[in-house]
C-alpha positions as CSV (number, residue, x, y, z in Angstrom):
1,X,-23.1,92.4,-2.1
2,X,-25.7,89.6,-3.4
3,X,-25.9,86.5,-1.3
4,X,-24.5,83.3,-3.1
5,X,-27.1,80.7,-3.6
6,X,-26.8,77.1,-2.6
7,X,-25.8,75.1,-5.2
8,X,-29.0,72.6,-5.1
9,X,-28.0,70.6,-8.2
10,X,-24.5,69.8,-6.7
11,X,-25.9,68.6,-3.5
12,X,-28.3,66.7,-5.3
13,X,-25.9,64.5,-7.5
14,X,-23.6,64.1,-4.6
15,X,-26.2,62.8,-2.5
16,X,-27.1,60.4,-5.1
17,X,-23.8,59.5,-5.6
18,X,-24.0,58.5,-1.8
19,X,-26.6,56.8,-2.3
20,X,-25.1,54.7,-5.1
21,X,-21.8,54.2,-2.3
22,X,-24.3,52.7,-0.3
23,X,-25.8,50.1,-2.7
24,X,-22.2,49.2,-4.2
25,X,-20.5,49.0,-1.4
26,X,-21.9,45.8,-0.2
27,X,-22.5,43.8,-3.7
28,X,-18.7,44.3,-3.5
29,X,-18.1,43.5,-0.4
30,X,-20.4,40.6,-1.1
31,X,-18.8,39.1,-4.3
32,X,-15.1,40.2,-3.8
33,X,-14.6,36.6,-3.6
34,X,-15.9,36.5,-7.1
35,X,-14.3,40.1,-8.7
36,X,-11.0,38.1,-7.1
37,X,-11.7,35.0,-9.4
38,X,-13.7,37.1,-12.3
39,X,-11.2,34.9,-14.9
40,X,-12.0,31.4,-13.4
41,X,-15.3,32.3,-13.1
42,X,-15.6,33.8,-16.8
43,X,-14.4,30.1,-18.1
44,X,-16.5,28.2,-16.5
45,X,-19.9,29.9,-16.3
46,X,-21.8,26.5,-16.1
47,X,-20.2,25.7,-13.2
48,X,-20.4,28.9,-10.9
49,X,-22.3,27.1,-8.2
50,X,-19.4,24.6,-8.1
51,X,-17.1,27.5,-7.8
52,X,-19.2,29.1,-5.5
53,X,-19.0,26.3,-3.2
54,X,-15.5,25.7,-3.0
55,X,-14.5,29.1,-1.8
56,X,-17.1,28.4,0.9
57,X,-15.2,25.4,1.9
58,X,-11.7,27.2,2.2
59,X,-10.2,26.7,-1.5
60,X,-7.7,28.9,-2.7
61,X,-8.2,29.9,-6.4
62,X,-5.6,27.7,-7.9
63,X,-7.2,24.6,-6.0
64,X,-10.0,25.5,-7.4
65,X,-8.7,26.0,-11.0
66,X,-6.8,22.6,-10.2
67,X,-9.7,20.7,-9.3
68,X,-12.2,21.6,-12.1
69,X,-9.4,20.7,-14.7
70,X,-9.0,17.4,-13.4
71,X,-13.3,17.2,-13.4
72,X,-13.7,18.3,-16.5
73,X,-10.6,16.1,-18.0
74,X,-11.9,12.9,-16.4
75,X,-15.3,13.5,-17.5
76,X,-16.3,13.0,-13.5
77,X,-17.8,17.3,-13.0
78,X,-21.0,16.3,-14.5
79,X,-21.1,14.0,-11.1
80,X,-20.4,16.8,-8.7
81,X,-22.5,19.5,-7.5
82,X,-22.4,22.2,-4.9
83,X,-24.8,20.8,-2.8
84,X,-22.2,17.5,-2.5
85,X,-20.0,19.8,-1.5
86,X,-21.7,21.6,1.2
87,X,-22.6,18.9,2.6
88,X,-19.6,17.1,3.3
89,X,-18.5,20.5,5.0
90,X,-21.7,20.3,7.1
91,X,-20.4,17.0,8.4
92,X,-17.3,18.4,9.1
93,X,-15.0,16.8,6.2
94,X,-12.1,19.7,5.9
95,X,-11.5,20.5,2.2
96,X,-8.2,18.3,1.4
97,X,-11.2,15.3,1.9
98,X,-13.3,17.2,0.5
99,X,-12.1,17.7,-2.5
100,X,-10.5,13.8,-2.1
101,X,-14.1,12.8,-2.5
102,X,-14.9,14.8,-5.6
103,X,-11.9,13.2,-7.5
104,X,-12.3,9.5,-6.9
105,X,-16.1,8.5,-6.5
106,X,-18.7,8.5,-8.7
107,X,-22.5,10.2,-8.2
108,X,-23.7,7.4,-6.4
109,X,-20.8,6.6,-4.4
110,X,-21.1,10.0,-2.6
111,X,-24.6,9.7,-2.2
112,X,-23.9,7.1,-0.4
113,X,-20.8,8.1,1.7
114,X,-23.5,10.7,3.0
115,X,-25.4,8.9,4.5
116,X,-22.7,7.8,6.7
117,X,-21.6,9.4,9.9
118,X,-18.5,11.5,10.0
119,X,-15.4,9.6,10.4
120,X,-12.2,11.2,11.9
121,X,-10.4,7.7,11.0
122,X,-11.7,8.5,7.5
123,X,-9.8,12.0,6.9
124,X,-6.5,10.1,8.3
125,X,-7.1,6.8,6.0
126,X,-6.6,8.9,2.7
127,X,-3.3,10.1,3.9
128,X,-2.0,6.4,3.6
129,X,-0.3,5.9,-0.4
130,X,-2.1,2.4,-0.1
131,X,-6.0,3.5,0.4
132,X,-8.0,2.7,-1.8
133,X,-11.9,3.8,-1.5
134,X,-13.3,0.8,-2.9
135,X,-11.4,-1.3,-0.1
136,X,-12.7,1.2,2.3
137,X,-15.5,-1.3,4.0
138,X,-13.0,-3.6,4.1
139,X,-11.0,-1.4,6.6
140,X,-13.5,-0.9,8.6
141,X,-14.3,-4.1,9.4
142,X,-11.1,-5.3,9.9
143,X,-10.1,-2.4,12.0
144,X,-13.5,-3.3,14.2
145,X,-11.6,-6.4,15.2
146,X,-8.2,-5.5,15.2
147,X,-8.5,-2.4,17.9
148,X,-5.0,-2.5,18.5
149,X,-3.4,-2.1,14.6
150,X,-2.6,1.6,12.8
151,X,-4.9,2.5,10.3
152,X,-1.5,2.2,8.1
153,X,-1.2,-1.5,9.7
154,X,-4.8,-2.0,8.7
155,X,-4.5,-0.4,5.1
156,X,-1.4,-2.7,4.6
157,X,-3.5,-5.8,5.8
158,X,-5.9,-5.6,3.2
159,X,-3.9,-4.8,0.7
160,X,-2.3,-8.0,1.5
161,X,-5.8,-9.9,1.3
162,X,-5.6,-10.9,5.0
163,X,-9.0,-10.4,6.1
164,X,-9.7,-13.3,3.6
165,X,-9.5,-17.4,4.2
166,X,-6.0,-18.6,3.6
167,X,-5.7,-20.2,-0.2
168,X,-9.6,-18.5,-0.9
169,X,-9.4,-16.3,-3.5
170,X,-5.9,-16.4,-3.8
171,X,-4.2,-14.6,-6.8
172,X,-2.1,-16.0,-9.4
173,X,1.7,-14.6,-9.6
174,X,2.0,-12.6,-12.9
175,X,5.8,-13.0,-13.2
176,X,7.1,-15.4,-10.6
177,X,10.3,-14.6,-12.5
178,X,10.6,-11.3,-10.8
179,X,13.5,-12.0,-7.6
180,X,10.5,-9.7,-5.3
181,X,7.8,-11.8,-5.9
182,X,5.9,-12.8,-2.9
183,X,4.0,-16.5,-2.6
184,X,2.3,-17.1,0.7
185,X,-1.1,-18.2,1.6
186,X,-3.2,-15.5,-0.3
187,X,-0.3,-15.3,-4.0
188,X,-0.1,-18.7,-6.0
189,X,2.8,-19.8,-8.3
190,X,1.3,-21.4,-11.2
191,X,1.2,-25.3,-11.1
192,X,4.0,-25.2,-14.5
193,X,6.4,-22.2,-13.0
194,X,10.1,-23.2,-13.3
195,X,12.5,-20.8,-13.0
196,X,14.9,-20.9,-16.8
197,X,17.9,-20.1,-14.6
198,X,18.6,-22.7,-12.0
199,X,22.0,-23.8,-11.7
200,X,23.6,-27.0,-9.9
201,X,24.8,-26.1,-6.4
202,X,28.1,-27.5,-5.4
203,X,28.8,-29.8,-2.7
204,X,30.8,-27.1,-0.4
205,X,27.1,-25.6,-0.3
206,X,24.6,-27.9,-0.4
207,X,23.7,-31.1,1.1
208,X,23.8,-33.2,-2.3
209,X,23.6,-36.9,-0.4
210,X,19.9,-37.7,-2.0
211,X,20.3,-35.3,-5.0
212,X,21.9,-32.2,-6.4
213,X,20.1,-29.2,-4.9
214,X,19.5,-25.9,-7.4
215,X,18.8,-22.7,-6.7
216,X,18.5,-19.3,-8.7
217,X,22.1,-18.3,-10.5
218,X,21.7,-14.8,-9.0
219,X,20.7,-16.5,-5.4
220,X,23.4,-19.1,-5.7
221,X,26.0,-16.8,-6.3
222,X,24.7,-14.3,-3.0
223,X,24.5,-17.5,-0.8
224,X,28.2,-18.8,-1.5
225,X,29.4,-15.0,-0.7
226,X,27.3,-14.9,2.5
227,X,29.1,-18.7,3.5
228,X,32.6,-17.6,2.9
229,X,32.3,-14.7,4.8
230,X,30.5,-16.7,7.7
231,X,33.1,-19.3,7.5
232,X,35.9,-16.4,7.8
233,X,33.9,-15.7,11.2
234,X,33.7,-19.5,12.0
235,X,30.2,-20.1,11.6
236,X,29.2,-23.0,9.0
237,X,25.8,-23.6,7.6
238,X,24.9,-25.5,3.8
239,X,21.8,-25.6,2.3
240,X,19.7,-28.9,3.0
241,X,16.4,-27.8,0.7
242,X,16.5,-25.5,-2.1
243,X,14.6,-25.6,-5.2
244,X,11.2,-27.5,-5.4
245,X,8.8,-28.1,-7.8
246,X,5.2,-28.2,-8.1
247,X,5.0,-32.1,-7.3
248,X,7.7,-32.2,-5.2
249,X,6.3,-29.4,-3.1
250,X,2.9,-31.9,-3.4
251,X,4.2,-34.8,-1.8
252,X,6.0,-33.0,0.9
253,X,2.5,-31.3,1.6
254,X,0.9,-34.9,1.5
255,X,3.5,-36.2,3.8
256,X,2.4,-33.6,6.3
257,X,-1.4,-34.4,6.3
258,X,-0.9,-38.1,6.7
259,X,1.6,-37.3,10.2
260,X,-0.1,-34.9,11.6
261,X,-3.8,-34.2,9.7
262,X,-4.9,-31.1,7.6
263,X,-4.3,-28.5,10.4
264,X,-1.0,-29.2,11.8
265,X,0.0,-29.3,7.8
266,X,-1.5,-26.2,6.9
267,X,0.5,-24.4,9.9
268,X,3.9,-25.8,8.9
269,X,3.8,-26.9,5.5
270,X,3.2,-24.7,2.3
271,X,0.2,-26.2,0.2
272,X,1.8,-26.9,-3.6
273,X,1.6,-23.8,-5.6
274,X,2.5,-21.5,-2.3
275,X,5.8,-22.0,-1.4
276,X,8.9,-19.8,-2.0
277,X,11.0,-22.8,-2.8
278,X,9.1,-23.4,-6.1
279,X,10.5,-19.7,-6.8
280,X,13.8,-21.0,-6.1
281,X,14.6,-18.5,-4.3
282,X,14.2,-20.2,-0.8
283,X,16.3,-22.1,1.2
284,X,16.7,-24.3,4.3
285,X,19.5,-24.3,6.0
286,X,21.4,-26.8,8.3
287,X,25.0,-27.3,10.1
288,X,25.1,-31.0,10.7
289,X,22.0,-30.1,12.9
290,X,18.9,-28.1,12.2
291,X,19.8,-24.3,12.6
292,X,17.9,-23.0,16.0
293,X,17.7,-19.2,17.5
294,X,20.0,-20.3,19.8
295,X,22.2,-21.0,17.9
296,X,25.7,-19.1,16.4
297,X,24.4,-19.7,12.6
298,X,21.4,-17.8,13.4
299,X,23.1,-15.4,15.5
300,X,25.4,-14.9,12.6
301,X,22.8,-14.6,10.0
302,X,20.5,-12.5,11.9
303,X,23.3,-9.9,11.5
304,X,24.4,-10.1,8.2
305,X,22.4,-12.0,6.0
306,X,20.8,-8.6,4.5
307,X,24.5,-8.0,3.5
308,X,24.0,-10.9,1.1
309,X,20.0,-9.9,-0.2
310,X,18.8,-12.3,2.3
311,X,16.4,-12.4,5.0
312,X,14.9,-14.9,7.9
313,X,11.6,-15.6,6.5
314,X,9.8,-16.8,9.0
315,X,10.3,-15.2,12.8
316,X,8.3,-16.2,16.0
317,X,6.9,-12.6,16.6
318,X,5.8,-12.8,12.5
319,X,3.1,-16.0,12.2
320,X,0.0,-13.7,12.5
321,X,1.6,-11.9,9.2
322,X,3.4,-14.8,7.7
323,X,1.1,-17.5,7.9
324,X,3.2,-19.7,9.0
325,X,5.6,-21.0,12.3
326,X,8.8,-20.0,13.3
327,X,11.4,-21.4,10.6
328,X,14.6,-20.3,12.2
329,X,16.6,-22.3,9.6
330,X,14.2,-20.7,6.3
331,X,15.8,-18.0,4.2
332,X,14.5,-16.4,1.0
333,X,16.8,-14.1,-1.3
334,X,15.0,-10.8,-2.4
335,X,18.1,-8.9,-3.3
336,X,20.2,-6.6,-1.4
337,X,18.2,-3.6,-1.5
338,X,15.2,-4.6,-0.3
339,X,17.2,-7.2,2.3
340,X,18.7,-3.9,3.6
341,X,15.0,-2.6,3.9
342,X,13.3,-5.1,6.2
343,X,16.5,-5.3,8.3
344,X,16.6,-1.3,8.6
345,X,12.8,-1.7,9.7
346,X,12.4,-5.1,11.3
347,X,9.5,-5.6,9.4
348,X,8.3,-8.9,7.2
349,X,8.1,-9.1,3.6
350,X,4.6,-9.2,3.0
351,X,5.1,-5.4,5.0
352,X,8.1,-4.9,2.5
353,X,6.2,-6.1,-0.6
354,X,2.5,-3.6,0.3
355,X,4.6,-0.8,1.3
356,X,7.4,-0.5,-1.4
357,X,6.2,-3.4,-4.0
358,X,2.5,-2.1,-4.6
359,X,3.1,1.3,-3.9
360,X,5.1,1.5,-6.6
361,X,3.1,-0.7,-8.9
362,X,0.1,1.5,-8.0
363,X,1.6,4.7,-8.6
364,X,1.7,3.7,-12.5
C-alpha cells in the first residue's frame, strides 16, 4: 500500500491562519474598548481623541454619549480636548470632576485651573447645589481665614456676599413684595418701596399711643393668631414698632449716630434702605417692658412662634451671620413653611434664604 503524502498546502494555510491569530488577536484586544463603542464612535469621528480619552479616565459609554451631547449642544466641544482631559486625571481629578470641568469652563479657564495644584477641597466643593466656579477664588480665600466653617458653611457665606464690607456693593431687592425677601447689610430695599397692603393694627395688638402701627395684611392676621393663642397660655406681648418707612427708618438711624457715633449705630441700628421693618414684615415686640431671654414671652415664642410663620430674627449666637446684636424682642414673618424650616434646623434666615431661596432660584 502507497504511503499518504503530507498534505503541505493545508499545513501551509493553517499556519498562516495562525499567523493572522497572532496579529488580530491583540488589535482586538487593543481596541475592544472601541469595537464596544463602534456606534459612538461612528458619529462622532472628529472627536475620537475626545472619546479616546474618556474611557481612559473611567467613563462608561452612556457618560460619554451624555457628555458630548451636552458639548456639542452648548457649542463648548470645540473648547475641550483630550489632552485637557488627561491631564486633569494626571493631577488626580476622578472623572465626576472631570467631566464637571469640561461642562462649565471655557478654554482658558481650564488652562488656567491647571496650573493650579490639586485640591481635594475642590472635588468636595462641586458637590454643594450652591457652587459656583466663578465664585470659586472667593472660597478659597474666605475658607483661608475661616479654618473652622464647612466648605457648605463657606459656599453659603459667599453666596450671601459676606466676605464683602457691610452696605459695599450691596444689591438692590427685585421684589421686596415677595413675604421671603431678605434685607440686611449686603440686600437694599429701594428708597420708594411701600408695601400696597398695609393695614391698620388694632389697639388689642399694637401700642397705638404715638400713632397707629401697620403691618402686612397677611402678617397682621398671623400675629393676632399667634397673641390669642399665647394669651390662652397667659403670656401677653403687643407690638411696639411695626411698619417703617424709608425716612422714618432715616431718622431713627440718625438718632443712633448722634448717641452713640457711627459704630455703635451701625451694630444696633439698620442704615435706611436695610431694615425689615420697611418690608413690613418686622416687628418689635413689648409687654409693658422690653421682651428679654429671660423672660416668659420669649420662652413662649421661642416655642411656637414658627406655628404662626414667625421667627426671632436676631439671636445672640447669630451676629456673625446677622449683622446685627441680639434683638430678643425682633420678629419677622416669613410664612409658615419656611418658619417651620429654620425652627426644624436652628439655623438663621440668611442660612434659610442661600440654602432653599437661591437654590431654587438658581435651579431655573
Amino acid at each position: 500500500m502507497a504511503k499518504k503524502k503530507p498534505n503541505y498546502k493545508f499545513r501551509r494555510n493553517l499556519a498562516k491562519a495562525f499567523l493572522v491569530l497572532i496579529i488580530i488577536i491583540p488589535i482586538v484586544l487593543i481596541n475592544r474598548v472601541k469595537l464596544a463603542h463602534l456606534p459612538l464612535y461612528l458619529s462622532n469621528t472628529k472627536y475620537t481623541d475626545i472619546i479616546d480619552a474618556m474611557f481612559e479616565v473611567q467613563y462608561t459609554g452612556s457618560e460619554a454619549k451624555n457628555t458630548l451631547n451636552y458639548l456639542k449642544e452648548k457649542k463648548k466641544i470645540n473648547d475641550n480636548t483630550d489632552d485637557y482631559i488627561l491631564k486633569l486625571y494626571d493631577k488626580g481629578y476622578n472623572k465626576n470632576t472631570i467631566d464637571y470641568l469640561i461642562r462649565n469652563l471655557n478654554k482658558s479657564q481650564i488652562t488656567d485651573f491647571l496650573d493650579k495644584k490639586y485640591s481635594k477641597d475642590f472635588e468636595e466643593y462641586i458637590k454643594l447645589d450652591l457652587f459656583k466656579y466663578s465664585k470659586y477664588n472667593r472660597y478659597i480665600k474666605y475658607q483661608e481665614k475661616h479654618k473652622d466653617l464647612s466648605l457648605e458653611d463657606v459656599v453659603i457665606r459667599i453666596e450671601l456676599n459676606m466676605d464683602k464690607t457691610y452696605y459695599e456693593d450691596s444689591e438692590f431687592i427685585k421684589n421686596p413684595d415677595e413675604i421671603t425677601t431678605l434685607a440686611n447689610k449686603y440686600y437694599e430695599i429701594p428708597e420708594d418701596y411701600e408695601p400696597k397692603d398695609l393695614v391698620d393694627m388694632e389697639d388689642d395688638y399694637a401700642n397705638n399711643m404715638y400713632g397707629t402701627l401697620t403691618l402686612r395684611k397677611e402678617a397682621y392676621e398671623k400675629f393676632k393668631e399667634m397673641c390669642n393663642a399665647s394669651r390662652k397660655d397667659g403670656v401677653k406681648f403687643y407690638a411696639e414698632s411695626a411698619y417703617r418707612g424709608y425716612n422714618y427708618q432715616n431718622i431713627i438711624y440718625k438718632n443712633y449716630i448722634d448717641e452713640n457715633g457711627q459704630e455703635k449705630a451701625d451694630k444696633y441700628a439698620a442704615r435706611p434702605g436695610f431694615s425689615e421693618h420697611e418690608l413690613g414684615l418686622a416687628l418689635d415686640l413689648a409687654n409693658i417692658w422690653t421682651i428679654t431671654t429671660k423672660g416668659e414671652e420669649y420662652k413662649w415664642l421661642t416655642k411656637n412662634a414658627y406655628k404662626y410663620g414667625y421667627i426671632i430674627r436676631y439671636k445672640k449666637e447669630w451676629e456673625d451671620i446677622t449683622g446685627y446684636s441680639a434683638e430678643s424682642w425682633h420678629i419677622r414673618y416669613v410664612g409658615v413653611k419656611a418658619a417651620s424650616v429654620i425652627q426644624k434646623e436652628n439655623i438663621t434666615y440668611e442660612e434659610y434664604y442661600a440654602k432653599y431661596i437661591l437654590t431654587k432660584k438658581s435651579s431655573k
